[in-house]
LUMKETI-949984 format. One record per atom (N, C-alpha, C): residue in one letter; z, x, y. Coordinates in steps of 0.2 Angstrom, whole numbers, padded with zeros to 4 digits, always signed. Layout:
<nodes>
aZXY ...
</nodes>
This chain:
<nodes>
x-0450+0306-0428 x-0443+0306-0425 x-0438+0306-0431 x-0432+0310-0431 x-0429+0311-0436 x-0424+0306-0437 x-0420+0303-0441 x-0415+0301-0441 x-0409+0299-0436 x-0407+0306-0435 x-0403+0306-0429 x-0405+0304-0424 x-0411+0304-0421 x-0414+0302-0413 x-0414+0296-0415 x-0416+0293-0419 x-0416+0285-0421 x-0409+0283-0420 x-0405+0286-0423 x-0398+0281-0422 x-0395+0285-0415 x-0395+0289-0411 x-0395+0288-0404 x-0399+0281-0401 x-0406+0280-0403 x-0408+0275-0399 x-0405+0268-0401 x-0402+0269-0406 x-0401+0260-0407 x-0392+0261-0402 x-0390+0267-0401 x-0383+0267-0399 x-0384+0265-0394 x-0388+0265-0387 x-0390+0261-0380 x-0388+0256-0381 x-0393+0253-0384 x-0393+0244-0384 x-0385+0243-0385 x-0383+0242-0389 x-0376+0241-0392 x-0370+0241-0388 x-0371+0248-0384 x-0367+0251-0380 x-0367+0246-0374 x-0376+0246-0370 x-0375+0240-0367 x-0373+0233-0369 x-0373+0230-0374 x-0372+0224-0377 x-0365+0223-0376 x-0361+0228-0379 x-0353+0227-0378 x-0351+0228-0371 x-0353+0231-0366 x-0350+0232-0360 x-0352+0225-0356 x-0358+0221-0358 x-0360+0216-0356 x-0355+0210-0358 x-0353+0209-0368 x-0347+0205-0369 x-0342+0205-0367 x-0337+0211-0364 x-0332+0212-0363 x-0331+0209-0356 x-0338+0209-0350 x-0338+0206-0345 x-0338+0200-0345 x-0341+0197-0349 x-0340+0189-0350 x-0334+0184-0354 x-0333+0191-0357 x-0324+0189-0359 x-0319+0190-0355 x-0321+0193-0354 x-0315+0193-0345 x-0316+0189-0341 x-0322+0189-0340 x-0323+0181-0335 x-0322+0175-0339 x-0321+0174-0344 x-0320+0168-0348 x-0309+0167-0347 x-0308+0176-0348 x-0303+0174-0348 x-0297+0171-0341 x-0301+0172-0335 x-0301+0173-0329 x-0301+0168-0324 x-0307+0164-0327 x-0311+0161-0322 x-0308+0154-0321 x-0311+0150-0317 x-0308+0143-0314 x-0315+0139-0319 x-0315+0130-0318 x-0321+0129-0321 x-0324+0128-0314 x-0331+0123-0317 x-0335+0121-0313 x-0334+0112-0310 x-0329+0110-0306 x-0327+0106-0305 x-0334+0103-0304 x-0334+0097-0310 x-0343+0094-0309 x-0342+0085-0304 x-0350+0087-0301 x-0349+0082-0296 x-0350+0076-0297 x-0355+0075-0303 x-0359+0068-0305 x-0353+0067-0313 x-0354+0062-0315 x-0349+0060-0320 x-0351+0065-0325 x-0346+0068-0330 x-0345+0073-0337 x-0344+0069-0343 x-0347+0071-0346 x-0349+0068-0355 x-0346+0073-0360 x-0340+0070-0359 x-0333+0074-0365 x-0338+0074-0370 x-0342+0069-0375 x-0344+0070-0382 x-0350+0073-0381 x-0355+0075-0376 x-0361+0079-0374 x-0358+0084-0375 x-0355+0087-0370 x-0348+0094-0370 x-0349+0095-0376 x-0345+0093-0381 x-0345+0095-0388 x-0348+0096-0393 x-0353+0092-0391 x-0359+0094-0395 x-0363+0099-0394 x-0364+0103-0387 x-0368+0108-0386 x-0365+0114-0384 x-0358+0112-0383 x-0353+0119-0388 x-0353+0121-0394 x-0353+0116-0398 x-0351+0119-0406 x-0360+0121-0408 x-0365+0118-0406 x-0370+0118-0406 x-0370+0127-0402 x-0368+0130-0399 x-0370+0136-0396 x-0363+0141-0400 x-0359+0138-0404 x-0354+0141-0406 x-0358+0143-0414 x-0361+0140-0416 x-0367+0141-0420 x-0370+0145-0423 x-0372+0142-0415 x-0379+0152-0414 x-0377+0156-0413 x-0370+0156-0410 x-0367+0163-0410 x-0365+0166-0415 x-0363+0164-0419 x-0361+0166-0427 x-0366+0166-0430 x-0372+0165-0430 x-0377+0167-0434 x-0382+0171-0430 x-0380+0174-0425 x-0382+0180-0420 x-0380+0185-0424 x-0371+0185-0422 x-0367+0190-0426 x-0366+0192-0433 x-0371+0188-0438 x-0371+0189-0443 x-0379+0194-0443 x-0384+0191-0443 x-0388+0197-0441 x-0388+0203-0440 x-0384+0203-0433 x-0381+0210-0431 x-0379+0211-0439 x-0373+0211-0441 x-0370+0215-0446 x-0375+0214-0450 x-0378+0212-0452 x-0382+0213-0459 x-0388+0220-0456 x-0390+0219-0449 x-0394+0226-0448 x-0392+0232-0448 x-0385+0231-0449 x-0380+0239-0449 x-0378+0239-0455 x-0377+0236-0459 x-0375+0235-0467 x-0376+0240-0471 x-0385+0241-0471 x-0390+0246-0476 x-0394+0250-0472 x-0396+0257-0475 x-0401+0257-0471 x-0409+0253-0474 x-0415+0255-0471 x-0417+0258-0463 x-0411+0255-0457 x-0410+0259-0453 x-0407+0258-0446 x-0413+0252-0443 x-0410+0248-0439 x-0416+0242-0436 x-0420+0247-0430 x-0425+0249-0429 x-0430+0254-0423 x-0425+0250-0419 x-0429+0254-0413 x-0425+0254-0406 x-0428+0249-0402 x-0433+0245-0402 x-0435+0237-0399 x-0431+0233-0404 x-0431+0233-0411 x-0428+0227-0414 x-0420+0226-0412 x-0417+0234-0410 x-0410+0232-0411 x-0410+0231-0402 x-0414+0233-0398 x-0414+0228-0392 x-0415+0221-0390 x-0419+0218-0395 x-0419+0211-0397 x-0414+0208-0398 x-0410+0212-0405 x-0405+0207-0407 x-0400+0208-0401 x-0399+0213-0397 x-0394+0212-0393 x-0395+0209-0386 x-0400+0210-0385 x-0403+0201-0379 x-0403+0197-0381 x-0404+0194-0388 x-0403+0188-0389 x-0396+0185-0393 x-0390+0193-0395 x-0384+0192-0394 x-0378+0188-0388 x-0383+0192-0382 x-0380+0194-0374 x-0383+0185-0374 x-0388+0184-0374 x-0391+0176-0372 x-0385+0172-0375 x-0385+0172-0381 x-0382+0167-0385 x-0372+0166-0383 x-0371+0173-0381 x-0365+0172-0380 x-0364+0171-0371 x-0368+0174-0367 x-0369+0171-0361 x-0368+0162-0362 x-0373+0160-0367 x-0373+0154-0366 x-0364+0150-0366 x-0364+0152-0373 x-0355+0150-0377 x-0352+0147-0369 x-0350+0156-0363 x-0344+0155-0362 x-0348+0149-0355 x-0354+0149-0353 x-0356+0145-0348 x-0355+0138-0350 x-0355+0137-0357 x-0353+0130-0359 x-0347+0128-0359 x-0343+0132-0360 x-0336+0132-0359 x-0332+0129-0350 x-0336+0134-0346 x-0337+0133-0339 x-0336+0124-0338 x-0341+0122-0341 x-0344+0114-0338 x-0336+0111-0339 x-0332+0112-0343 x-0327+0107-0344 x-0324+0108-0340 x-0320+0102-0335 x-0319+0103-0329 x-0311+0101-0328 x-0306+0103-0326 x-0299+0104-0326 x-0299+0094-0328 x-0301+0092-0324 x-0301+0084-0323 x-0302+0081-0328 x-0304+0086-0335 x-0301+0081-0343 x-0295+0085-0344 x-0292+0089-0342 x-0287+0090-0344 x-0285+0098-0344 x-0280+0098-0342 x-0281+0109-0341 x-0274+0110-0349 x-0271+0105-0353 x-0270+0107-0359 x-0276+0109-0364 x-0280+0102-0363 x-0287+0102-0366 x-0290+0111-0366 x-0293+0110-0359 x-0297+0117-0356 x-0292+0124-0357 x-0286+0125-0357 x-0283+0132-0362 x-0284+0132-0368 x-0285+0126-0372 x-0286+0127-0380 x-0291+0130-0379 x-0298+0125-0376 x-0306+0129-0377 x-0304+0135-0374 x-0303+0136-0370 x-0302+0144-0367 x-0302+0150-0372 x-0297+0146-0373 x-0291+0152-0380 x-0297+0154-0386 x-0301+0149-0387 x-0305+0148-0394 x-0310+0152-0391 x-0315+0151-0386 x-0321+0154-0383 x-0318+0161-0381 x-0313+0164-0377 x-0310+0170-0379 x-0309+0174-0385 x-0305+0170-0392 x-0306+0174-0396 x-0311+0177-0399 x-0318+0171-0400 x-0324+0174-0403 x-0326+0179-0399 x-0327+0179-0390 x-0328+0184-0389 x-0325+0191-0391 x-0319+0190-0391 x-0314+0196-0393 x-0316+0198-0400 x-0321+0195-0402 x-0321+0197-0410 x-0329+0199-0410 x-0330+0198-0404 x-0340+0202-0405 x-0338+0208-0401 x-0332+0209-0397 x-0330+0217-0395 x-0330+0221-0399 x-0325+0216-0404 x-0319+0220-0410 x-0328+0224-0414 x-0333+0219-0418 x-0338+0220-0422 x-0342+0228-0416 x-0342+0225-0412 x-0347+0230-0407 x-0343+0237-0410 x-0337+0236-0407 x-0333+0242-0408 x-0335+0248-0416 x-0332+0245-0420 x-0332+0247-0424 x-0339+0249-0428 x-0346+0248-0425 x-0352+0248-0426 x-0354+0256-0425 x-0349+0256-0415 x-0350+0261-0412 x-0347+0269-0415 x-0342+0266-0419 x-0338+0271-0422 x-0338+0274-0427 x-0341+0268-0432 x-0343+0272-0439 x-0349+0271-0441 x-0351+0276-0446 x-0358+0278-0447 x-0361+0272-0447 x-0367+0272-0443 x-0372+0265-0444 x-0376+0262-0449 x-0376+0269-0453 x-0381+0266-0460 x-0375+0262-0465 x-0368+0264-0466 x-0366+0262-0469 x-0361+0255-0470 x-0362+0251-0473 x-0357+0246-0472 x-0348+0245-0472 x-0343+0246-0468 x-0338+0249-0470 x-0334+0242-0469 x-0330+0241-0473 x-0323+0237-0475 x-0319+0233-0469 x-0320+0239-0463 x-0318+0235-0456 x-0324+0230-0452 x-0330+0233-0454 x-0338+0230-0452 x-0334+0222-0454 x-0336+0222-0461 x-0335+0216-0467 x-0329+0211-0463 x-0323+0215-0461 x-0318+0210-0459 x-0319+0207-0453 x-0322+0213-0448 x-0324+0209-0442 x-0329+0204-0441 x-0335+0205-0445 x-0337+0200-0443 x-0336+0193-0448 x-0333+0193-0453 x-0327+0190-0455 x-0323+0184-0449 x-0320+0188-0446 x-0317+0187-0438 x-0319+0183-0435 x-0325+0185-0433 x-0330+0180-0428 x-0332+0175-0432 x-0332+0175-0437 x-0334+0169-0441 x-0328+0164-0441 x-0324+0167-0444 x-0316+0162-0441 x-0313+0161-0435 x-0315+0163-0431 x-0315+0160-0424 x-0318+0155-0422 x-0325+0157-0425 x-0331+0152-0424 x-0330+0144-0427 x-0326+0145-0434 x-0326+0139-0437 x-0320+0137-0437 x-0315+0138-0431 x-0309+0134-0427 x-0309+0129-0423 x-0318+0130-0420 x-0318+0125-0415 x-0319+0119-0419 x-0321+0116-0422 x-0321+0112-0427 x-0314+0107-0428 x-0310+0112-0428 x-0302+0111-0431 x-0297+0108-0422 x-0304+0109-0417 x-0298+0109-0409 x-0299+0101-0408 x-0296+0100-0403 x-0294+0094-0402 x-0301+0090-0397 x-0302+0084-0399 x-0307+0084-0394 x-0307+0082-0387 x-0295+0078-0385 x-0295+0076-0377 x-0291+0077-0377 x-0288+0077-0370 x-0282+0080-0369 x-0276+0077-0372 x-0276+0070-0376 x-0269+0067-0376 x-0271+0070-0383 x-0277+0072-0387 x-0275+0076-0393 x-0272+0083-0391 x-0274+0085-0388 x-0274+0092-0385 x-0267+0096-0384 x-0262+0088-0382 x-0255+0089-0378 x-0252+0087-0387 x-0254+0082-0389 x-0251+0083-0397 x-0251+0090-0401 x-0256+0094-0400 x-0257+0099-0403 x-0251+0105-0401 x-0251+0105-0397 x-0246+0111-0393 x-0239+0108-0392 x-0237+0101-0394 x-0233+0098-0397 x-0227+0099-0401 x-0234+0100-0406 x-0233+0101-0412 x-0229+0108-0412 x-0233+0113-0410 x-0229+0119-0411 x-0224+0122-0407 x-0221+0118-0403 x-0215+0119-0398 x-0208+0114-0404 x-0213+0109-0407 x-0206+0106-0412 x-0205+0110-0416 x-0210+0113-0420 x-0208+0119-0425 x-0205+0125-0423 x-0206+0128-0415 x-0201+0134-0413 x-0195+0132-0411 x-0194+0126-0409 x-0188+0123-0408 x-0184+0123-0414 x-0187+0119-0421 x-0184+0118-0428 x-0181+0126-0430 x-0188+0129-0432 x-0183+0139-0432 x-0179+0138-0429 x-0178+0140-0422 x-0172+0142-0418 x-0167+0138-0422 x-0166+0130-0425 x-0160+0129-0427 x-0159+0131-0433 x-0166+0131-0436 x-0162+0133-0443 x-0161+0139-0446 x-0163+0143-0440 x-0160+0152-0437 x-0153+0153-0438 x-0152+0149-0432 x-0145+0148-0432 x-0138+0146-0435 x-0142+0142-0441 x-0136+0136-0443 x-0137+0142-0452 x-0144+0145-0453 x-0143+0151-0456 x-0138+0157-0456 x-0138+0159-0450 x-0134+0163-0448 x-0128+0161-0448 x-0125+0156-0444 x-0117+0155-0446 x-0115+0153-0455 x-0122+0151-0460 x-0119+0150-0467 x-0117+0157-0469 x-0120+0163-0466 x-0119+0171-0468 x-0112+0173-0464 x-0107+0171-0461 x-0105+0172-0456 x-0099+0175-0459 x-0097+0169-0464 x-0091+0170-0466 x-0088+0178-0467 x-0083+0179-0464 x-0078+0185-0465 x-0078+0188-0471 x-0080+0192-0474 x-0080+0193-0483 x-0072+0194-0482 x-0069+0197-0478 x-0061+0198-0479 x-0056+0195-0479 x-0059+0186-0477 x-0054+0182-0473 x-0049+0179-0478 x-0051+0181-0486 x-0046+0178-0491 x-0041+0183-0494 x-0043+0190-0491 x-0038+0195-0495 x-0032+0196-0487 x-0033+0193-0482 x-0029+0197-0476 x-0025+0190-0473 x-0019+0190-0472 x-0015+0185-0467 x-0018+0184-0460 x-0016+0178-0459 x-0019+0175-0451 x-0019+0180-0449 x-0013+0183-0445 x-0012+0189-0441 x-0020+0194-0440 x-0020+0196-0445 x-0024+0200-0448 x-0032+0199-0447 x-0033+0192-0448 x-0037+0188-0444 x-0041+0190-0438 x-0031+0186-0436 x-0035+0184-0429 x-0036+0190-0426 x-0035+0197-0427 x-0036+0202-0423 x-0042+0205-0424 x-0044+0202-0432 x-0053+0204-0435 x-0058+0200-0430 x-0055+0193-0427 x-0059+0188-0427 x-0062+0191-0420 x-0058+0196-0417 x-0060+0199-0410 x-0065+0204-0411 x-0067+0206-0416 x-0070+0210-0417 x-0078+0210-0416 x-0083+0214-0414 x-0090+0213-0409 x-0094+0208-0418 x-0090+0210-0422 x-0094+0207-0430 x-0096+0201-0430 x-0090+0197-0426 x-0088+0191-0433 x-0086+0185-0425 x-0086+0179-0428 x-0086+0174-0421 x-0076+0171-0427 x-0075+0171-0416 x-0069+0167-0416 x-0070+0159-0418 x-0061+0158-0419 x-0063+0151-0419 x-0065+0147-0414 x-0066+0149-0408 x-0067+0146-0401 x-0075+0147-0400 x-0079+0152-0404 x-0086+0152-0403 x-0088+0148-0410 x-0085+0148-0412 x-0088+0142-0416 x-0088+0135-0415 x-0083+0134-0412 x-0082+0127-0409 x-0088+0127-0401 x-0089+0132-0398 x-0094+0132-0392 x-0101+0134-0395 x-0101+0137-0401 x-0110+0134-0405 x-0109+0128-0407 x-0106+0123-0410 x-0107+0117-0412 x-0109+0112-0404 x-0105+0114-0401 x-0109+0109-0394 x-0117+0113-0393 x-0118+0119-0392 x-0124+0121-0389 x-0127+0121-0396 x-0127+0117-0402 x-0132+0115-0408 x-0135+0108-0406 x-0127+0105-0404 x-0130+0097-0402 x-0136+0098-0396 x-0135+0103-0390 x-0140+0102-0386 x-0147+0105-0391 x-0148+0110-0393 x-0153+0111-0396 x-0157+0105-0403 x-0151+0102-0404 x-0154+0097-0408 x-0158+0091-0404 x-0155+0090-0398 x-0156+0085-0394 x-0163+0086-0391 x-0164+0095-0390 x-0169+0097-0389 x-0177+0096-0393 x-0174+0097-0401 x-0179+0094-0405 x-0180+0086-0405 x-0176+0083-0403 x-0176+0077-0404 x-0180+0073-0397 x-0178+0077-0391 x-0185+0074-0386 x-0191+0078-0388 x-0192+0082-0389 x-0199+0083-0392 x-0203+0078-0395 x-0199+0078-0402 x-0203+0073-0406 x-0203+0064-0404 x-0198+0064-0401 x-0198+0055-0400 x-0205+0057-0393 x-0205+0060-0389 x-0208+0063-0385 x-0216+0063-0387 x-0218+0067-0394 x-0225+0069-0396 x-0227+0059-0399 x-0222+0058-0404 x-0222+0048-0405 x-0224+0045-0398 x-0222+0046-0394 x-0224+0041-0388 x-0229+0045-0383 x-0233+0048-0385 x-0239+0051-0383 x-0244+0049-0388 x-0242+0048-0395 x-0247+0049-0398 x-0247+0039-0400 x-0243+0037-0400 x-0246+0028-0397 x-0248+0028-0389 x-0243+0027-0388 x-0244+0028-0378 x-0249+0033-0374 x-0251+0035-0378 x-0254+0042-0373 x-0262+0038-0370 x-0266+0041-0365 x-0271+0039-0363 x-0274+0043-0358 x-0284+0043-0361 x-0286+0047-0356 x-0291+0043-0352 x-0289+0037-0350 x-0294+0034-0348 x-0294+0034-0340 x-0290+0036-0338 x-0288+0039-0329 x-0289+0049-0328 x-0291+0048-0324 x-0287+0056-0322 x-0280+0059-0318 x-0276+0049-0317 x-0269+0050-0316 x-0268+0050-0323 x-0268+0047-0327 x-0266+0047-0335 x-0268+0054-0338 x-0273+0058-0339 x-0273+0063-0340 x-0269+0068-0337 x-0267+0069-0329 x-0261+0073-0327 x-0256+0071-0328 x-0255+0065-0330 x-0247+0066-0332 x-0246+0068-0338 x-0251+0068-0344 x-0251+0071-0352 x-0249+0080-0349 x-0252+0082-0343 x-0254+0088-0343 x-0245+0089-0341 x-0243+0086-0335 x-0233+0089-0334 x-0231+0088-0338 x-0232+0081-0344 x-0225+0081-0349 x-0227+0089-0353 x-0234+0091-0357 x-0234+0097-0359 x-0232+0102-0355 x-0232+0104-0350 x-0229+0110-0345 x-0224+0110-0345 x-0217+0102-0344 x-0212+0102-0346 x-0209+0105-0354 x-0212+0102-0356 x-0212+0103-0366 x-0211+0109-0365 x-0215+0113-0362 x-0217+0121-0365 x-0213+0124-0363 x-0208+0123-0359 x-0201+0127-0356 x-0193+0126-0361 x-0195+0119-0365 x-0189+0120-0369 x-0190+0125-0373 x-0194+0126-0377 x-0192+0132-0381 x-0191+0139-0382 x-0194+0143-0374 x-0190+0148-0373 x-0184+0147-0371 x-0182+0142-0368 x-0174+0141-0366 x-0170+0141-0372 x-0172+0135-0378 x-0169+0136-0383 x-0167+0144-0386 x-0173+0147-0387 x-0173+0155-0390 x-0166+0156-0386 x-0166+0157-0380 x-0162+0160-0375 x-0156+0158-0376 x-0153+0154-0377 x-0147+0150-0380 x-0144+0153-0385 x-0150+0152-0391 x-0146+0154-0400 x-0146+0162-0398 x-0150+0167-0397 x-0148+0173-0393 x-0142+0174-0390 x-0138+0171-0385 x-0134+0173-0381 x-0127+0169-0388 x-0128+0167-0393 x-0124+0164-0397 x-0120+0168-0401 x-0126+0175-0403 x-0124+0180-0407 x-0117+0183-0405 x-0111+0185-0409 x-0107+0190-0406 x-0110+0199-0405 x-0104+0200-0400 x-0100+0196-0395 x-0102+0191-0389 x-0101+0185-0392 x-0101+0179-0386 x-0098+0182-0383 x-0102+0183-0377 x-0102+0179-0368 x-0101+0174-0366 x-0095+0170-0366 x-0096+0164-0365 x-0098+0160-0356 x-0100+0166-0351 x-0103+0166-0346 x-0110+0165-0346 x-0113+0168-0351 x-0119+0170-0353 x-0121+0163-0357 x-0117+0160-0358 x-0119+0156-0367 x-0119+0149-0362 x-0113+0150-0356 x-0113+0143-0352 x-0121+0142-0347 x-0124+0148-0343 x-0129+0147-0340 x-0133+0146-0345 x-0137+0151-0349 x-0140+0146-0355 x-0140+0140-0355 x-0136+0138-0355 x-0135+0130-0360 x-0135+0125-0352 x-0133+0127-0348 x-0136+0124-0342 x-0143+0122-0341 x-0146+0131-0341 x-0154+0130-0342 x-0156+0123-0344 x-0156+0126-0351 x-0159+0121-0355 x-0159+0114-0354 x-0152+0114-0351 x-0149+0105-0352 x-0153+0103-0345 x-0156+0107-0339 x-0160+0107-0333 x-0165+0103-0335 x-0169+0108-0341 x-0175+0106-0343 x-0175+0101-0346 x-0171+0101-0349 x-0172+0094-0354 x-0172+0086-0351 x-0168+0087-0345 x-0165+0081-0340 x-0173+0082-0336 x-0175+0087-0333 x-0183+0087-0328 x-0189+0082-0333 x-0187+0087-0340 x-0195+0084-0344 x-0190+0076-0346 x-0186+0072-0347 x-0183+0066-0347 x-0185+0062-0342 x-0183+0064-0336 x-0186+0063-0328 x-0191+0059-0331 x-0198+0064-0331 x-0204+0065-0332 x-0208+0061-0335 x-0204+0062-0343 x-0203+0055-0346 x-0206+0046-0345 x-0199+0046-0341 x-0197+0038-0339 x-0203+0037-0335 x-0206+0041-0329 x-0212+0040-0324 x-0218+0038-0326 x-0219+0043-0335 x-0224+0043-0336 x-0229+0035-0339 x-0234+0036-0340 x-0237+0029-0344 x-0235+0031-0351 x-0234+0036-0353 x-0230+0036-0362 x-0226+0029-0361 x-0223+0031-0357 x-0215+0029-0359 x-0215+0021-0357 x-0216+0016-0362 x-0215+0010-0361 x-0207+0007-0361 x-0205-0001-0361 x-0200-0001-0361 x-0194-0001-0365 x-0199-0003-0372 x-0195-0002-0378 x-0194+0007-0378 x-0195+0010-0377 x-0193+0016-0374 x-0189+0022-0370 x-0186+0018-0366 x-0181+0017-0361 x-0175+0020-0365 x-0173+0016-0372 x-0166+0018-0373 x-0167+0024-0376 x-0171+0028-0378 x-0169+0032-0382 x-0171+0038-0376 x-0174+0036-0372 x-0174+0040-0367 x-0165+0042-0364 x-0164+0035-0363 x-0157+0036-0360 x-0152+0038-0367 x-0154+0037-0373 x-0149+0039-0377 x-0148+0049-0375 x-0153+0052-0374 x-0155+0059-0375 x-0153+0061-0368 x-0153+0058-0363 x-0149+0058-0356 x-0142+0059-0358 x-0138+0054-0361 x-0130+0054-0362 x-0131+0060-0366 x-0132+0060-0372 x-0130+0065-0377 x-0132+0074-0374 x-0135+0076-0368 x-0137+0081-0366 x-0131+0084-0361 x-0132+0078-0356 x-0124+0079-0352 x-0118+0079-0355 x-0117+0076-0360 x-0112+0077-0363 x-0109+0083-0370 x-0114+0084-0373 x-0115+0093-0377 x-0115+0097-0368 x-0118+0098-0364 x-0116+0101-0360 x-0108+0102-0354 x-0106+0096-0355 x-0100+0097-0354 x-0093+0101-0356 x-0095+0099-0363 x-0092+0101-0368 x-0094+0108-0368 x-0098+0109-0369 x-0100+0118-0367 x-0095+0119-0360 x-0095+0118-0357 x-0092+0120-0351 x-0083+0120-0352 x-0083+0117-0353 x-0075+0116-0354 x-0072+0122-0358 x-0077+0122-0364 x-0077+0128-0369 x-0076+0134-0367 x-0082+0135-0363 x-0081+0143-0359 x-0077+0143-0355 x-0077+0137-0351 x-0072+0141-0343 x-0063+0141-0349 x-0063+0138-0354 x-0055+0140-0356 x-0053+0145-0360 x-0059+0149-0363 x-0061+0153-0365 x-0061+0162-0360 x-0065+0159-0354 x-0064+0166-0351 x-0061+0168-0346 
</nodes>
């Protein structure tokens, strides 16, 4: 059999192999769990995950080492490796299955997101197997399963309950909050007029209409809608503090309520984004008032949310209501500003 006929046969398997992972990453991406009927063992769960997240990485490393160099693996070995790739990653996303919304569906999109990627990354590898020459080891080979290895070695880094899980995604809701300020409190440092020293008020005030440059009146209605965004970081964090004392999984009504404060949480910070955007000239000060409504909506719903939850004990209360006045009241001020403005 000549060369050629051999590397058509290994291309079957392969071909079948990736058509097979791509259908279990879509259903991974997709699917509901197995709502379990007998009691569920969080720390079994974890062990027979990262135990199957393992083998799957040292599945994928085989594959890549049998396309590395030649000989090409015959046409049964490379059937092998790829029924016992299909097995192993069968298994991953079936492990994943078992965890059941009822620890947490912040939890269960982390795992999700992590079991998704690696499989995303035994496509990526397939892919690039199918495309370039088989005997040779090529640069994108090397990265990609590279890939998979780093995906694989994430799950290690995930959280293992949902009051971690709601900490974590917390976490990076206060960071895209903090940008968005320090976006903007940037951009007004750039702001300054370069002209404003060589030309009379008059002269000014006529530049100051201009689509370039903010009036005095948009600067005085960014400073209120900075206090709401500030307000906005500052429920987060006292927020993520009184979860990460407070928090508990020891109900499945305490784990849904972890689950609404993050749902809430998650809505501030596209609002915020939507705010510092609508702040650039030319202010819209129609546009800048609904924003800042938005936000102050959300802000008062996840405060609500708050106060009901078990986080929120009593020594807690005031700062809750401190971030109540201070949200009504930056949005007042926003209001006044625009309606006298447009």
């Amino acid at each position: 059999m000549s060369a050629n006929n051999s590397c058509t046969d290994v291309v079957v398997p392969l071909r079948n192999l990736l058509n097979a992972v791509k259908c279990i990453r879509d259903r991974v991406k997709d699917g509901e769990s197995n709502e379990s009927a007998g009691a569920f063992n969080l720390s079994n769960f974890w062990e027979v995950l990262n135990q199957a997240v393992k083998a799957t990485s040292q599945e994928v490393t085989k594959l890549s080492l049998a396309f590395s160099k030649p000989p090409l693996p015959s046409e049964e070995d490379c059937a092998k490796l790829a029924e016992s790739i299909q097995k192993h990653v069968l298994a991953l996303s079936t492990i994943y299955y078992w965890l059941p919304k009822s620890e947490g569906i912040t939890l269960r999109k982390l795992v999700r997101e992590a079991t998704a990627e690696v499989l995303d990354g035994v496509v990526q590898l397939l892919d690039i197997l199918l495309s370039s020459p088989l005997q040779s080891l090529s640069q994108e080979q090397l990265t990609s399963t590279g890939g998979v290895w780093a995906s694989c070695d994430q799950f290690a880094q995930l959280p293992r309950d949902n009051r971690a899980a709601v900490l974590n995604v917390m976490a990076s809701y206060i960071g895209m909050v903090k940008d968005a300020l320090e976006e903007m409190n940037q951009a007004l440092a750039e702001s300054e007029d370069p002209f404003s020293d060589v030309l009379d008020d008059d002269e000014l005030e006529a530049r100051g209409n201009q689509d370039t440059y903010w009036s005095e009146n948009d600067h005085q209605l960014i400073s209120k809608c900075l206090g709401l965004i500030k307000a906005s970081g500052a429920c987060l964090r006292k927020l993520s503090i009184a979860v990460q004392k407070n928090g508990k999984v020891d109900t499945a009504e305490n784990i849904t309520q972890l689950d609404d404060l993050a749902d809430s949480a998650r809505e501030i910070s596209p609002s915020v984004d939507d705010l510092v955007l609508s702040l650039y000239p030319p202010v819209n000060c129609t546009v800048v008032d609904q924003n800042a409504s938005k936000l102050a909506a959300i802000l008062m719903k996840t405060l609500q949310i708050i106060r009901s939850c078990h986080v929120c004990l009593e020594g807690d209360l005031s700062w809750v209501q401190f971030l109540e006045g201070a949200v009504d009241h930056n949005l007042q001020e926003v209001k006044s500003l625009s309606e006298g403005s447009s």
